[in-house]
C-alpha positions as CSV (number, residue, x, y, z in Angstrom):
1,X,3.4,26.7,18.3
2,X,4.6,22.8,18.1
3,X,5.0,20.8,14.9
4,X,1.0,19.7,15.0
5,X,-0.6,22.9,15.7
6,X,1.2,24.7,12.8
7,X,0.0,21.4,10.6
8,X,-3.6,21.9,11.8
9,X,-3.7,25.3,11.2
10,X,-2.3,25.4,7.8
11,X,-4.9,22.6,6.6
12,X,-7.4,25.5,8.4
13,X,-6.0,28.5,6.1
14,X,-5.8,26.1,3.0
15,X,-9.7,25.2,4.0
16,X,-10.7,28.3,4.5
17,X,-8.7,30.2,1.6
18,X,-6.2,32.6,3.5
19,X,-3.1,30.6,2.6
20,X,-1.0,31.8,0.1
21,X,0.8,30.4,-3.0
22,X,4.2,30.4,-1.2
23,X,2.6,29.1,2.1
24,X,1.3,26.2,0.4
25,X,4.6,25.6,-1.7
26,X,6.8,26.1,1.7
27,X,3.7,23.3,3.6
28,X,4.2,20.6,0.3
29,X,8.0,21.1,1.0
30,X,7.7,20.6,4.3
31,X,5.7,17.3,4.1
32,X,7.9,15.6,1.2
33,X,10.9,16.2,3.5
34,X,9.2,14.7,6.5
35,X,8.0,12.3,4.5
36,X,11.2,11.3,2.7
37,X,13.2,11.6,6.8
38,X,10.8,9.0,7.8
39,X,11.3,6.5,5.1
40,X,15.1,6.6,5.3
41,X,14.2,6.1,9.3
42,X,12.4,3.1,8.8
43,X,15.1,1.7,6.0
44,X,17.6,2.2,9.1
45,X,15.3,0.7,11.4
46,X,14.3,-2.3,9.2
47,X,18.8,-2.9,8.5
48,X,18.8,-3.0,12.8
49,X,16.0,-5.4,13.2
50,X,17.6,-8.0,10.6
51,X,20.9,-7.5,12.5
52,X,19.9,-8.5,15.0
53,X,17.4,-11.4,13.9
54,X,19.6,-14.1,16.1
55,X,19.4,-12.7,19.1
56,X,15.4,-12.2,20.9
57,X,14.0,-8.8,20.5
58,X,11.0,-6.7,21.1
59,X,9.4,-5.8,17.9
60,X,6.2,-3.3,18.0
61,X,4.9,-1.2,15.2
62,X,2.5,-1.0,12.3
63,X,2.0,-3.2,9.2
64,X,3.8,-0.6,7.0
65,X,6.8,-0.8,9.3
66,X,6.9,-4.5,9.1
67,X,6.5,-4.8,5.4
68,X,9.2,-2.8,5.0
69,X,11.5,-5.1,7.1
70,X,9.9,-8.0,5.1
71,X,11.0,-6.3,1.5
72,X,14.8,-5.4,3.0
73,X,15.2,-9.1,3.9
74,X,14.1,-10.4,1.0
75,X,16.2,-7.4,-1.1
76,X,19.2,-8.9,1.0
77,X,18.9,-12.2,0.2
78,X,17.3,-13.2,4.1
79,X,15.6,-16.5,3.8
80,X,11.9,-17.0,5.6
81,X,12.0,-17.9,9.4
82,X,15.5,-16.9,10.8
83,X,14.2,-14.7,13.9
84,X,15.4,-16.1,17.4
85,X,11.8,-18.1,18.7
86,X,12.3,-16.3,21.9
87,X,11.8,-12.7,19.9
88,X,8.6,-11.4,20.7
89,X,6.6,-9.5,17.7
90,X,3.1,-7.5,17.9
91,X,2.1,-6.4,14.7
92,X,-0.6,-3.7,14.9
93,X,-3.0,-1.1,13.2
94,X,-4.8,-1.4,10.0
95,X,-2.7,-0.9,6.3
96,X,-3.3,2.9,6.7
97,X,-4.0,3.1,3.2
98,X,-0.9,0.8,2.3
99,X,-1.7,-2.2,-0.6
100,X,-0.4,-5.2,0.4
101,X,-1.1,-8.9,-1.1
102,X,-4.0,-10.3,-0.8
103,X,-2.1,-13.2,1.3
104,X,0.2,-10.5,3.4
105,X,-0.4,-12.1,7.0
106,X,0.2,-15.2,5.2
107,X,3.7,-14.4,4.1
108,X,4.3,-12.4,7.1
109,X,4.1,-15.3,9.3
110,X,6.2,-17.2,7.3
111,X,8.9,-14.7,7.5
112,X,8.5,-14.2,11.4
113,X,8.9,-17.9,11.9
114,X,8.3,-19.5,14.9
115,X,8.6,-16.2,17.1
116,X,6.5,-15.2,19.9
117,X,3.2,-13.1,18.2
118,X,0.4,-10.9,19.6
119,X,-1.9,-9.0,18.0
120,X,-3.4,-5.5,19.0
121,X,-6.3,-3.2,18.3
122,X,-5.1,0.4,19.1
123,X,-4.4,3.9,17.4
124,X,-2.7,6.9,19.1
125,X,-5.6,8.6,20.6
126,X,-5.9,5.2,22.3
127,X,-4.6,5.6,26.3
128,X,-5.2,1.4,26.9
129,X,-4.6,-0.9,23.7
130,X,-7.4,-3.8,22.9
131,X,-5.1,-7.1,23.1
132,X,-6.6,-10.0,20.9
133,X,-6.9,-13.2,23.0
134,X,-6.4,-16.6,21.8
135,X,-9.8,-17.2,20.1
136,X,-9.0,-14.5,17.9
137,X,-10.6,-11.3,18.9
138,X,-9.8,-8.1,19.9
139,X,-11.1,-7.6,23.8
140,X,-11.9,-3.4,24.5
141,X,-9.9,-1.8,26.9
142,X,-12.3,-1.6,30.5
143,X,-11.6,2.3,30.6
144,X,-12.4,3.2,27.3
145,X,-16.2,3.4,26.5
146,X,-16.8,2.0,23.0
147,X,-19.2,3.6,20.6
148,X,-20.6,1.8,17.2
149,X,-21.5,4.9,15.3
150,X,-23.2,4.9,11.7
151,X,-21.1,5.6,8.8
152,X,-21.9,9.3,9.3
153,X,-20.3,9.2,12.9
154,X,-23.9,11.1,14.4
155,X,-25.8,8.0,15.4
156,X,-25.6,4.9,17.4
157,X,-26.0,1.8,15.7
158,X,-28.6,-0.6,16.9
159,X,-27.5,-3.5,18.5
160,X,-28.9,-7.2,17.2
161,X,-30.5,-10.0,18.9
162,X,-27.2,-12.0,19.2
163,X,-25.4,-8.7,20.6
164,X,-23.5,-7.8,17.4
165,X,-22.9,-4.4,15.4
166,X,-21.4,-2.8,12.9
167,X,-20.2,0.4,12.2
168,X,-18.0,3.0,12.9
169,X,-15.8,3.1,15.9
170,X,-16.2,5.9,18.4
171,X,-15.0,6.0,21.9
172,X,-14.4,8.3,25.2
173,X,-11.1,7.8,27.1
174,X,-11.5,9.4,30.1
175,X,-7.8,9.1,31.2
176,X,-6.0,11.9,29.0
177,X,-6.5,15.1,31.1
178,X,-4.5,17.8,28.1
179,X,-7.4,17.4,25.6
180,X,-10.7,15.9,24.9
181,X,-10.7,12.4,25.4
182,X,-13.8,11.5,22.7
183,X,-12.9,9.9,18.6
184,X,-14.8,9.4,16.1
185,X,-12.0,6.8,13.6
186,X,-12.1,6.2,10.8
187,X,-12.1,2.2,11.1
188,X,-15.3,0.1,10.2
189,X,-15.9,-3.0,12.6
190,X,-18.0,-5.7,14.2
191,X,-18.1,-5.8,17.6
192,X,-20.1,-7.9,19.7
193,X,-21.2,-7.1,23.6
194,X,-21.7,-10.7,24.3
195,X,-19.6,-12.9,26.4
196,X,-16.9,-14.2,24.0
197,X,-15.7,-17.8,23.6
198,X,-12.5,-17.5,25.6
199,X,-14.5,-16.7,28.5
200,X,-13.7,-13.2,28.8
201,X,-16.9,-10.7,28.8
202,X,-16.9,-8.3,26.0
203,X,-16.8,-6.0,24.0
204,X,-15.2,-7.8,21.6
205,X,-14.3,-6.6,17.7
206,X,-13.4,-9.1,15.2
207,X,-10.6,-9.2,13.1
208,X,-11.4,-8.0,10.5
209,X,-11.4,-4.1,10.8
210,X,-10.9,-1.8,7.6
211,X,-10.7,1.9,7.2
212,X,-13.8,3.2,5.5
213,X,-11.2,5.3,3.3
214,X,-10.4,2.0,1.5
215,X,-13.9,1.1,0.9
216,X,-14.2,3.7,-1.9
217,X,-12.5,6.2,-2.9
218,X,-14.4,8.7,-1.4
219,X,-14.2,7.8,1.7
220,X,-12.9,9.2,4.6
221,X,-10.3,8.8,7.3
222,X,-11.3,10.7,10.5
223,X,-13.9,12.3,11.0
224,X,-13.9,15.9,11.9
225,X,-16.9,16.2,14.7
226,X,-16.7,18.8,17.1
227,X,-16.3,16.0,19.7
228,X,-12.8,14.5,17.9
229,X,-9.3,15.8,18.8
230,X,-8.9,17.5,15.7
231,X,-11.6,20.9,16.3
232,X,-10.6,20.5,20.0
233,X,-6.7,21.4,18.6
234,X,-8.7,23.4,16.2
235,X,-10.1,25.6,18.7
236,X,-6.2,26.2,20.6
237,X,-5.0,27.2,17.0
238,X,-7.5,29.6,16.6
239,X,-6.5,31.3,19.7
């Protein structure tokens, strides 16, 4: 059993009471290591990237990873804006529970510089990313068929008059043939089926996607539907 299945089904036995003292102990161990491997990996990654900050690079990765670049230049003494312009950056993904500044694209930008920057909508069930186009909006993938659910994940929302809606995103991707391709996230949107003002047909989401986990502090991340990945890998640990 891989890495995943053996996390999935100890969050089962902890849900469902058949995991022991020790197994929990030996899980929480587990995680702080992982978790402590993949900050030092990200330190070492963040050192490379400002090594190299005069030469043109490829950079790709979350807000956390970024940030963390941003904090070692600025522990090392790195002024603002002293990427090469030809480096090309896409920043993507929502905080994932991270708290930034209110103003952290702000200072983000000014500690890129003038590099070359795209933005993406896209998580890693995701087979096609969502690419934002120059009026600012993220434009859904053509083989991915977009859901707005309610907060529940259960319904559809209705769409208004002026094609918008709000809600939960939920989508099938037909292109993954190892699992089921359907999500429900756990990231709260507008989208809008309209034609948008680039010229490109829709859907469209706006920028301005949060996770309803950082809404309140009840809230959720994913949703565990018998249509997400989670109960289909679920089902294979059971066996």
């Amino acid at each position: 059993m891989n890495d995943t299945l053996k996390q999935v089904a100890m969050r089962r036995a902890m849900a469902d009471g058949t995991a022991t003292p020790s197994d929990i102990a030996a899980y929480e161990a587990d995680m702080r290591e992982r978790g402590e491997k993949m900050s030092q990996s990200i330190d070492a990654l963040a050192q490379i990237v400002l090594g190299y900050r005069n030469e043109p690079q490829i950079i790709l990765g979350p807000w956390a990873m970024a940030w963390r670049i941003l904090e070692a230049a600025r522990a090392a003494g790195i002024p603002d804006g002293q990427f090469h312009p030809e480096t090309a950056i896409s920043i993507a993904g929502g905080l994932k529970g991270q708290t930034l500044p209110d103003d952290y694209q702000e200072q983000m930008a000014r500690f890129l510089g003038p590099v070359l920057r795209t933005k993406v909508y896209s998580m890693t069930e995701q087979s096609v990313i969502a690419p934002m186009c120059e009026d600012g909006v993220y434009h859904w993938p053509k083989p991915l068929m977009l859901f707005i659910l309610d907060e529940s994940g259960e319904q559809l929302e209705p769409i208004d008059a002026s094609g918008h809606v709000t809600g939960r995103v939920g989508f099938y991707d037909p292109l993954w043939h190892g699992r089921w391709g359907g999500i429900v996230s756990g990231d709260k949107v507008t989208a809008s089926y309209g034609q948008c003002a680039c010229g490109r047909p829709g859907p469209t989401i706006e920028d301005s996607i949060v996770r309803y986990s950082e809404l309140s502090a009840g809230g959720d991340d994913k949703l565990t539907c018998g249509g997400t990945i989670e109960q289909y890998i679920r089902g294979i640990a059971s066996q």
